[in-house]
C-alpha atoms as one frame of an Amber mdcrd trajectory, in Angstrom:
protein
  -2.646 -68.762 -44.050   0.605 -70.513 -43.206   2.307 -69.788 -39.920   4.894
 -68.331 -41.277   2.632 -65.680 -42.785   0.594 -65.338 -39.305   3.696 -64.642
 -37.514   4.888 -61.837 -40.017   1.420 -60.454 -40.018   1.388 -60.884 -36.142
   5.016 -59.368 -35.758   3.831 -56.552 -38.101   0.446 -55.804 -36.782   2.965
 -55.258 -33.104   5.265 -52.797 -34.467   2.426 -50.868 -36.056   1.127 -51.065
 -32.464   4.463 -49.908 -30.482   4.836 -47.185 -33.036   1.147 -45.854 -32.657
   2.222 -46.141 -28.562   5.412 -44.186 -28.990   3.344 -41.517 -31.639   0.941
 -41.370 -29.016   3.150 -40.524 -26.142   4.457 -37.912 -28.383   1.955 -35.889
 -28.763   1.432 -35.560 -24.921   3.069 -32.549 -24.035   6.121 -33.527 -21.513
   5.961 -32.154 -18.110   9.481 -31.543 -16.652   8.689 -30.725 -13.009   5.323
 -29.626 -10.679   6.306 -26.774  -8.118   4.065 -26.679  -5.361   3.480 -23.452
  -3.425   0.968 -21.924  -0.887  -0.692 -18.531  -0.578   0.674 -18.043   2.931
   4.021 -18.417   5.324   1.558 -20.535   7.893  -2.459 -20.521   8.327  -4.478
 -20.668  11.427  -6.799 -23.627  12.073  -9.655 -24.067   9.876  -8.329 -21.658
   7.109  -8.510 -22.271   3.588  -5.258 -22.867   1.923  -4.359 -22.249  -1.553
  -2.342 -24.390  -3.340  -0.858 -23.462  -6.900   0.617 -26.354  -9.329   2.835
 -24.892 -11.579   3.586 -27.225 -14.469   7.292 -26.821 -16.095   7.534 -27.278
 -19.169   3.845 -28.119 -19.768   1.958 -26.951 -23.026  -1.787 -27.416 -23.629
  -3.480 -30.323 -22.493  -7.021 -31.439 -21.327  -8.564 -34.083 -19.079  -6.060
 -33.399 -16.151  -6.482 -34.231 -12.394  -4.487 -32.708 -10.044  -4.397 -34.364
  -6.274  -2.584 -33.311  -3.209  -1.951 -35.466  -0.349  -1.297 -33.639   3.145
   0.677 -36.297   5.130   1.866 -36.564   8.550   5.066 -39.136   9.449   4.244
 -40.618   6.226   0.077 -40.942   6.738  -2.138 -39.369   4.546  -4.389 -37.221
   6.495  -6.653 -34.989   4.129  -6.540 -35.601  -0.080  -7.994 -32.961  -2.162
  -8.464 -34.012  -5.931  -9.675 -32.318  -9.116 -10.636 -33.485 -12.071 -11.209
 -32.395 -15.956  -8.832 -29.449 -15.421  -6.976 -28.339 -18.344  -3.435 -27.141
 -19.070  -3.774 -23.879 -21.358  -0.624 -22.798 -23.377   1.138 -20.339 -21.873
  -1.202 -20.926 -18.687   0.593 -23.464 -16.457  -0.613 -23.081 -13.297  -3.896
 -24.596 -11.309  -4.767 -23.762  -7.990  -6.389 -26.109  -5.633  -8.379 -25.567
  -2.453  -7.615 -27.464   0.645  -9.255 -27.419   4.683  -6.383 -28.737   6.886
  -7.814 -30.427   9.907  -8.478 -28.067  13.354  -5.194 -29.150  15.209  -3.212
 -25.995  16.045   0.360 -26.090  15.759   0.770 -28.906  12.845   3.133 -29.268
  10.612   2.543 -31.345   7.174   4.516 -32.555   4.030   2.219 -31.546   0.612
   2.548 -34.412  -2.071   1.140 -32.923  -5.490   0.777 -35.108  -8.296  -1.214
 -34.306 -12.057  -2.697 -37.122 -13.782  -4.595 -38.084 -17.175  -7.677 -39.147
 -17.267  -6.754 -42.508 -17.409  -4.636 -42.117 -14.271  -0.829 -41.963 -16.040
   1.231 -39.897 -13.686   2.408 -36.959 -15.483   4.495 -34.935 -13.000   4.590
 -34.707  -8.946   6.068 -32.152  -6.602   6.179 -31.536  -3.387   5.876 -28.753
  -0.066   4.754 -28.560   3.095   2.003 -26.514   5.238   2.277 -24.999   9.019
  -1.116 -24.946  10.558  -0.087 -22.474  13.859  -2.368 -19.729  14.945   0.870
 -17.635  16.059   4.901 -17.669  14.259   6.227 -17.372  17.824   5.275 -21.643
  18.097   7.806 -22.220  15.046   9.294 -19.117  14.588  11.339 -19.213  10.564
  12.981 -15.978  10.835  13.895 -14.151   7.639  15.143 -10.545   6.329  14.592
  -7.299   4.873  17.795  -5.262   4.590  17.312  -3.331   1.537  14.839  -0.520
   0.251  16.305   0.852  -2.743  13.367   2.431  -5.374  12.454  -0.166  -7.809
  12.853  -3.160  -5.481  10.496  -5.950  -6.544   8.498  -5.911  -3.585   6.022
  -8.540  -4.303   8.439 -10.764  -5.996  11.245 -10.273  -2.832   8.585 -11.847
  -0.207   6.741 -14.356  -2.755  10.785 -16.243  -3.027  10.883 -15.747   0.699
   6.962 -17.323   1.172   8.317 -20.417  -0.736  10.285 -21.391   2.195   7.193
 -20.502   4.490   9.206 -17.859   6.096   6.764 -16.369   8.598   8.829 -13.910
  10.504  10.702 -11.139   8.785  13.421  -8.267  10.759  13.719  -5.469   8.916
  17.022  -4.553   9.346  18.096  -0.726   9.642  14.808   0.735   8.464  14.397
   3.490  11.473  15.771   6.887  11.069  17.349   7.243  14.221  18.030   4.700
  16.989  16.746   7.337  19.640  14.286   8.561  16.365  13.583   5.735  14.870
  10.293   7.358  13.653  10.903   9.172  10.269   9.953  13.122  10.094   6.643
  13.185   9.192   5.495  12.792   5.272   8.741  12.353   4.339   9.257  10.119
   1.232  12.358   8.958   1.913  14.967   9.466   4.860  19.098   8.105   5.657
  19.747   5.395   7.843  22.907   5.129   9.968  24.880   3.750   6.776  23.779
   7.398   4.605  21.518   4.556   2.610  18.050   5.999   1.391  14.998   4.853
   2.893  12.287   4.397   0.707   9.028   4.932   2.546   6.206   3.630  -0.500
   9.049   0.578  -0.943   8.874  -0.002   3.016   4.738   0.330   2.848   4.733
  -2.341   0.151   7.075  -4.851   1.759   4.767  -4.693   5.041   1.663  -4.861
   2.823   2.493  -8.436   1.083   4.486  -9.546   4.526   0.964  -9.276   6.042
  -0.410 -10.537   3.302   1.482 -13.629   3.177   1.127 -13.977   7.276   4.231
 -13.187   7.885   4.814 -11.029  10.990   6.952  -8.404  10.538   9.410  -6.917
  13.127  11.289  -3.362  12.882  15.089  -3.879  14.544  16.254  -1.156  16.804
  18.956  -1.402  19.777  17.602  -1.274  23.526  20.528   1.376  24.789  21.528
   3.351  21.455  21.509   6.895  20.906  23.354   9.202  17.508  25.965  11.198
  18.978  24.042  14.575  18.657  20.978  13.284  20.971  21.606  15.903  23.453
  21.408  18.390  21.149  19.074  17.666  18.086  15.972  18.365  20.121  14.686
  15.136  21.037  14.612  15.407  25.016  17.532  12.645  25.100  19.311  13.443
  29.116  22.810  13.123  30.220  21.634  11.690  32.831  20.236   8.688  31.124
  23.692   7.895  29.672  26.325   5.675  30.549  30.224   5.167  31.157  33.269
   2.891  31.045  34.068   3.399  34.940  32.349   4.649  38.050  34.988   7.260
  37.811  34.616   8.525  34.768  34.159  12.286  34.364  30.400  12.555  33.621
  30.058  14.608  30.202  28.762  13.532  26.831  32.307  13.731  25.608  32.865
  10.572  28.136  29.902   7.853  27.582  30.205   4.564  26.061  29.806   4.343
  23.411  30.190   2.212  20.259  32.884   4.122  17.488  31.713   3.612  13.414
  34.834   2.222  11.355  36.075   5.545   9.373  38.446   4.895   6.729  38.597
   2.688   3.093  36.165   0.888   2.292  33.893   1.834   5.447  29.966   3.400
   4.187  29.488   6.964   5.138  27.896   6.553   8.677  24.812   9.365   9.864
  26.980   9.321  13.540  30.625   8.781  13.776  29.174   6.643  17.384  26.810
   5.186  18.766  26.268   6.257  22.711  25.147   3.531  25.340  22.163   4.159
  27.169  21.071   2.909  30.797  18.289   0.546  29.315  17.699  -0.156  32.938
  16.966   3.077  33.750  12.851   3.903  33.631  13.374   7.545  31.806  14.704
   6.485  29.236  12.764   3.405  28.960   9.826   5.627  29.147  11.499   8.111
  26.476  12.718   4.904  24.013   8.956   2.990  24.143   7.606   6.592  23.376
   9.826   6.893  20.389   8.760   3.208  19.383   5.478   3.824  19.498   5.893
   6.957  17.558   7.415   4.649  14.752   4.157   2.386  14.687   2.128   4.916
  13.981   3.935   5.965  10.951   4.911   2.557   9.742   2.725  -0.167  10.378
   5.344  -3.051  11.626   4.001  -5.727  13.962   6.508  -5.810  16.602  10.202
  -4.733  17.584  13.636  -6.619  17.216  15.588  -5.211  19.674  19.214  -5.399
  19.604  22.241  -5.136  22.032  26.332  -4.760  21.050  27.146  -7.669  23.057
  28.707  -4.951  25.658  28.576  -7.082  29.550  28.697  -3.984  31.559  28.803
   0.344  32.113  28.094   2.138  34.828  25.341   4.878  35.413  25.095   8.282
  35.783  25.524   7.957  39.532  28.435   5.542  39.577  26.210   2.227  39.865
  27.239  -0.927  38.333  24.747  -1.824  35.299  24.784  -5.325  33.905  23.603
  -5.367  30.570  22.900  -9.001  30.002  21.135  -9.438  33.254  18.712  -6.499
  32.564  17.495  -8.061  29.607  14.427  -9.674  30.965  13.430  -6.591  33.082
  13.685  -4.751  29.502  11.738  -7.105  27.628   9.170  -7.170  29.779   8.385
  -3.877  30.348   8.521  -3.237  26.409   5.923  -6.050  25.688   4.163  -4.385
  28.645   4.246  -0.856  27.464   4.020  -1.521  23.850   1.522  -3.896  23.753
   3.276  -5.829  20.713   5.421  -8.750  19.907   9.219  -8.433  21.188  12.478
 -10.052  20.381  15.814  -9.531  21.857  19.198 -10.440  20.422  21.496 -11.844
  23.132  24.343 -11.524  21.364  27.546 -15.013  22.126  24.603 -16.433  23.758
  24.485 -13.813  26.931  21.442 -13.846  28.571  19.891 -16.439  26.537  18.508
 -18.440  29.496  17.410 -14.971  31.237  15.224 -14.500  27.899  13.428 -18.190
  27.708  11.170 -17.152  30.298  10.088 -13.261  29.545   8.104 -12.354  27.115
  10.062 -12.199  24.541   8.220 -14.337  21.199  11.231 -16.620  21.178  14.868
 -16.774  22.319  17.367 -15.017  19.298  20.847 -15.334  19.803  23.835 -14.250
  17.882  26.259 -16.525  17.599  29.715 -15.711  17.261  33.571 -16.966  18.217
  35.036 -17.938  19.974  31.682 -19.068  22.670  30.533 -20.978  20.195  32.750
 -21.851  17.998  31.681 -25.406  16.918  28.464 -27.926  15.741  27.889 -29.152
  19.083  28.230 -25.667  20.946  24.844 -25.239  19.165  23.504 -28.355  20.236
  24.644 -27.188  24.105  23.098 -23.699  23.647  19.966 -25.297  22.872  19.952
 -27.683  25.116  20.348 -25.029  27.719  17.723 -23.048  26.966  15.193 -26.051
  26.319  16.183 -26.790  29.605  15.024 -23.329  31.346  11.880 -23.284  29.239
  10.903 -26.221  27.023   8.259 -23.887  25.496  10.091 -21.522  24.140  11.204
 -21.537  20.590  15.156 -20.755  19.739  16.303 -18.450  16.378  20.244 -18.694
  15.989  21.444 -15.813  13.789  24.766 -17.471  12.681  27.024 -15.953   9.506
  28.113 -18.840   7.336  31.582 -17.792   5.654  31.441 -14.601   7.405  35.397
 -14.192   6.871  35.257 -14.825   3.409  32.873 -12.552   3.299  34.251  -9.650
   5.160  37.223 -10.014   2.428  35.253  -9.866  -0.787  34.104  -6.686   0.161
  37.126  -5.172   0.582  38.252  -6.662  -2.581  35.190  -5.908  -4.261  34.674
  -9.448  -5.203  31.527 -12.031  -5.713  31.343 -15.568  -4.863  29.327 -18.565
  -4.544  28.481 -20.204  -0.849  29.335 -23.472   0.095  26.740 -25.563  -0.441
  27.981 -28.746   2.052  28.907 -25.734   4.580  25.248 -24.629   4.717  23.510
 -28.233   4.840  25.050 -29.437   7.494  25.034 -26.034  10.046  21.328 -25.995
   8.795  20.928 -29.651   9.653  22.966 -28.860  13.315  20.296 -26.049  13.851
  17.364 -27.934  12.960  18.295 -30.901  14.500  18.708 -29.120  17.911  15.283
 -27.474  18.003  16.223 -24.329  16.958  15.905 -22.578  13.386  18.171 -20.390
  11.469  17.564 -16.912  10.516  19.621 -16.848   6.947  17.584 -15.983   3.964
  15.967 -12.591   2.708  15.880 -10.152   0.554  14.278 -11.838  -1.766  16.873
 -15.104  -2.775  19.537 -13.582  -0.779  21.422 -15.091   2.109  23.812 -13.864
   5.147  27.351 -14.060   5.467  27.501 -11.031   7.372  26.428  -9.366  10.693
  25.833  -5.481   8.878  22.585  -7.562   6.858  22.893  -5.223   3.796  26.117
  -7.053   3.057  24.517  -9.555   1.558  25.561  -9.703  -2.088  29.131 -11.069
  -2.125  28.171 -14.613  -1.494  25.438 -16.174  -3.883  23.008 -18.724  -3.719
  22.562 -20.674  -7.375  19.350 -21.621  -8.444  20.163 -25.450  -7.361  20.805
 -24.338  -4.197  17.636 -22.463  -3.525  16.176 -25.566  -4.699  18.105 -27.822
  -2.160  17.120 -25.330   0.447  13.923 -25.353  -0.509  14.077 -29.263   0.262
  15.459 -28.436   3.731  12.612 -25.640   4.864  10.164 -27.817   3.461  11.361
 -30.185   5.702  11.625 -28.249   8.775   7.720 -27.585   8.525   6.776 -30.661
   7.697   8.756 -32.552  10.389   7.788 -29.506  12.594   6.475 -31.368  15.840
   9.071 -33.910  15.826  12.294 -31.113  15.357  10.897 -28.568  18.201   7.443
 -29.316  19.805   8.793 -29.839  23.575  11.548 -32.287  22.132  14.090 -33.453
  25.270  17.880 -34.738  24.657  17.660 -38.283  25.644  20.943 -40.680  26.947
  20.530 -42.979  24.497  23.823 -44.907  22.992  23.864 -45.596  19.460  26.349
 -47.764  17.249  26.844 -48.031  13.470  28.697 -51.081  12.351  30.196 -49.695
   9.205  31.050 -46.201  10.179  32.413 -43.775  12.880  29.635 -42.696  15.105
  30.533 -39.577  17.572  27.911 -37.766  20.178  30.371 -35.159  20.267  30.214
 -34.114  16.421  34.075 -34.904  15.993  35.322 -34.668  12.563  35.442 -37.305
  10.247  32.026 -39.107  11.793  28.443 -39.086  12.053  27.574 -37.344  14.548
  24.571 -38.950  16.379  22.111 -36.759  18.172  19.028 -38.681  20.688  15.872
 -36.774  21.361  12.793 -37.949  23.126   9.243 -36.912  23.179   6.240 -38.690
  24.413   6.493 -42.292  22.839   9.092 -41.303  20.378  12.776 -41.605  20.289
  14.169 -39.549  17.748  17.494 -39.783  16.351  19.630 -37.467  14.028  22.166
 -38.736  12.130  24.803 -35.864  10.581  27.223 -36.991   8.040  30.531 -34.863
   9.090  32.715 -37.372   7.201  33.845 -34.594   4.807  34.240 -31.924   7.412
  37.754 -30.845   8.008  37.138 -29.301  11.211  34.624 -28.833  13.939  33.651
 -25.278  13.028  30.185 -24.690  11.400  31.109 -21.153  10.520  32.970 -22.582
   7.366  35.123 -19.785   6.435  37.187 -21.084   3.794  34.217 -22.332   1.952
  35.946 -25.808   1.836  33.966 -28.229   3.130  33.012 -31.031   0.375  29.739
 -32.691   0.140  29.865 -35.612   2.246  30.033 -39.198   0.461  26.202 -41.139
   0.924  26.442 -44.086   3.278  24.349 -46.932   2.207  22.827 -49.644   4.199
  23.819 -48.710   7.423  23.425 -50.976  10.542  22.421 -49.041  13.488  22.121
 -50.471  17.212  20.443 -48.236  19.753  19.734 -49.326  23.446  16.247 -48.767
  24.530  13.170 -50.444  26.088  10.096 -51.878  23.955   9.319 -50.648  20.824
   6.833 -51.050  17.745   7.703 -49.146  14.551  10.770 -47.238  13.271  10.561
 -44.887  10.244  12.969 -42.223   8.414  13.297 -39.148   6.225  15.775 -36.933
   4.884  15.363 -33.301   3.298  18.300 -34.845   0.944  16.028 -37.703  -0.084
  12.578 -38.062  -1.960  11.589 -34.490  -1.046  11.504 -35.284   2.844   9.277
 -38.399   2.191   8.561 -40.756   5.243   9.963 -44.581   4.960   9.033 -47.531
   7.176  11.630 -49.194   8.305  12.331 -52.956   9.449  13.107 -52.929  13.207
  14.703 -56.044  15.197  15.156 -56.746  18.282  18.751 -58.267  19.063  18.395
 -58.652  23.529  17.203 -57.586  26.197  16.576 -53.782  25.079  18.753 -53.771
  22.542  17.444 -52.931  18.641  19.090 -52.521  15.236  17.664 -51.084  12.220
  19.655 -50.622   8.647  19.182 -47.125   7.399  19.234 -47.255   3.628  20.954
 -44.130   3.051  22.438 -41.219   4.889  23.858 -38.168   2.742  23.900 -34.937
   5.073  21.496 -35.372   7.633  18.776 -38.216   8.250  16.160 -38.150  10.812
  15.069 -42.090  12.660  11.967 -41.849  15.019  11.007 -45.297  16.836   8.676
 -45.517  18.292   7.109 -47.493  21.107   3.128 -47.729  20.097   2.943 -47.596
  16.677   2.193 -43.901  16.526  -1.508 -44.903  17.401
């Protein structure tokens, strides 16, 4: 054979080869995406978790192994693999089994992958697990507002499990706030708003809450009472009541009280008021836990939010002074005492937030509003505070994103979609402080609103969820490094090709120090596109920042041994080394690859050993 002839028979004998290849690759059925979700919100030590693979886009297909990696700052910790699984049409989902190890209070990033046979990587995803025996550790606060019949039930708290939402408020569920227990056997009953109740929609909500290990938490005010208390037969006194002045004539047609909107566009309320209550006062403490416990028996909730109006003071049936914010604690305590359940109080601007980090109260909630704190780093400072009082104690911010816009729509009668940037980066601020958000519920809804069964105007998309997704995922899996007895540290920081600020001034990154043990932890928050220093976004304007590449960071500090990063806007939260030099005499620089919203730098000064 000439070598002209071997080469075409070579050359041919190759494309015959790349085109079997190609045919080959063909026939595999493409997989577009691997969700990864688990049967529960958060396990306790030495529980089995469940772990279900769902394939997008997959058809049949045999020979398939399907790994997942439970990882800690980047380390893989426990690997459960299975092999000679198979992909049935129509059937895309596999379940795996996995032990996490015995440490209490863990958090851990979940790297899935499915593989051939031979080992070709056919699709990956991503989560993250929360090993804690109790929510109250690393509370993730979530919703229920709604209780129309027909609500999906199960399919409401499976969206809200895939953000490992382990806490849910069930807003304006009671029948009366001195009632709150419905009449017996009664299938459905009115809330304050004239909305139905349904009880067997209520039953089923608590049933896969519980079910999911999520604790669940009925709301009802410390101090409120419906305008016909005194008279509706339910023992409610005069003499329990309070009033705008010491002066103040002392009849019902007097008391504080808290006046329902009437007019267009206002729901029809069950009470044109509310009336304030002496919460401080034991008979009606002993009347209210009464009532509450009434309500357990009935409907089996796990605990009570209790909520206050934000009012600072009234006085009492005998002319006494009563401050509301300062009574708190006193309340709390004697609740948790008398009830014998889990207890959270809303301390509405932030009053009587450091009062409530050291009762009994599960964590510290506050409701943030204008104008006390009105910016990013107001959250940072209310934090900070209460970390200070109590570095145990967990923080929940309840803060409205576009609440304006919001509050607008309705009256127009209008729907919109959130502001992606808007969210990220008050979700980053949160986070980043040691706190967590409550924002999501109902299913794939989210608040704009303090009245939670407003939440309808403003949207989430479906990419959103996902990016969200990215961002919860994260908070678990970065758990003990966001808010396990994390301290603000004096640390300065430099960036040579950008604006740094420690104040979170417009137009920078904002630069946030932490310390814990041998870690320094550093937040970087890209507020380059924000137009102001307001995290409440109401104009929905803020753009998504522009990413920042290679960025040379100097950071004062004594010895250290490693550095590393993630992002929840990067690689699913995935841990990176990165190169750390020393430039003097406790001075370091790194180069952070990239910075979108918010990226998260721990150095550290023994190699995590």
């Amino acid at each position: 054979m000439s070598t002209r002839a071997a080469i075409k028979q070579t050359a041919a004998f190759s494309a015959a080869f790349i085109i079997f290849l190609f045919a080959a690759r063909a026939q595999q059925p493409a997989i577009l995406g691997l969700d990864v979700t688990t049967d529960k919100a958060r396990y306790a030590p030495q529980e089995t978790v469940i772990i279900t693979l769902t394939a997008e886009g997959a058809t049949a297909q045999k020979n398939i192994e399907a790994c997942v990696d439970l990882e800690s700052l980047g380390k893989t910790v426990v690997r459960q693999c299975d092999a000679h699984l198979t992909l049935q049409a129509g059937e895309n989902r596999l379940t795996l089994r996995l032990r996490p190890p015995t440490r209490d209070f863990q958090g851990y990033r979940l790297h899935a992958q499915l593989r051939q046979a031979h080992h070709e990587m056919l699709a990956e995803g991503f989560g993250a697990l929360d090993v804690s025996s109790n929510w109250a550790r690393f509370p993730r606060y979530g919703y229920i507002a709604n209780y129309d019949a027909g609500t999906p039930t199960a399919e409401w708290i499976r969206e809200l499990n895939r953000y490992h939402i382990n806490g849910l408020l069930f807003y304006d569920v009671q029948y009366k706030h001195h009632m709150p227990a419905p009449p017996d056997a009664a299938a459905q009953w009115p809330d304050i708003a004239g909305r139905t109740i349904n009880r067997d929609v209520v039953l089923s909500l608590l049933a896969q809450a519980k079910d999911r290990h999520m604790t669940t938490m009925v709301y009802n005010a410390s101090y409120a009472a419906y305008q016909n208390a005194f008279t509706d037969g339910s023992g409610v006194q005069l003499q329990w009541a309070t009033w705008p002045s010491a002066t103040t004539e002392r009849t019902a047609a007097n008391i504080k009280s808290l006046v329902l909107p009437t007019g267009t566009g206002w729901r029809g309320w069950s009470t044109p008021a509310l009336l304030y209550m002496n919460q401080s006062d034991p008979r009606w403490q002993s009347y209210i836990f009464a009532q509450m416990n009434r309500l357990f028996a009935v409907l089996p909730f796990d605990g009570w939010h209790i909520d206050s109006f934000g009012e600072a003071e009234a006085w009492n049936y005998e002319g006494k002074k009563i401050d509301f914010a300062a009574s708190f604690p006193d309340f709390v305590n004697a609740a948790h005492q008398s009830l014998q359940r889990p207890v959270v109080l809303n301390t509405v601007s932030g009053a009587g937030e450091e009062g409530m980090a050291n009762t009994a109260a599960e964590f510290v909630y506050s409701e943030l509003w204008l104008p006390d704190h009105p910016t990013y780093r107001s959250i940072l400072q209310s934090a900070d505070s209460t970390h200070r009082t109590n570095p145990n104690k967990a923080i929940v911010y309840a803060a409205y994103m576009q609440n304006s816009a919001a509050e607008k729509l309705t009256l127009e009668g209008k729907h919109a979609a959130f502001n992606l940037p808007g969210i990220l980066i008050a979700d980053a601020t949160i986070f980043a402080s040691g706190a967590s958000h409550i924002e999501l519920g109902d299913g794939d809804r989210m608040l704009s609103r303090p009245y939670f069964p407003d939440d309808k105007v403003l949207t989430l998309t479906p990419q959103d969820r996902a990016t969200l997704r990215d961002y919860y995922d994260f908070l678990v899996a970065y758990e003990n490094s966001l808010r396990d007895k994390v301290e603000p540290a004096d640390i300065p920081i430099e960036i040579d090709q950008a604006r740094a600020s420690a104040n979170a001034d417009p137009g920078t990154i904002w630069t946030i120090a932490r310390k814990k043990d041998a870690d320094i932890i550093l937040h970087l928050i890209n507020l380059t596109s924000a137009k102001d220093p307001s995290w409440r976004n109401d104009e929905g304007n803020i753009a998504m920042p522009s990413s920042r590449h290679q960025l040379r960071v100097h950071v004062t500090a004594s010895e250290l041994a490693s550095a590393g990063w993630a992002s929840p806007d990067m690689d699913h939260g995935a841990w990176h080394t990165l190169p750390l030099r020393k430039t003097g005499t406790n001075s370091w620089e790194f180069v952070l690859p990239e910075l979108r919203v918010w990226s998260m730098v721990i150095l550290n000064r023994n190699n995590h050993q």
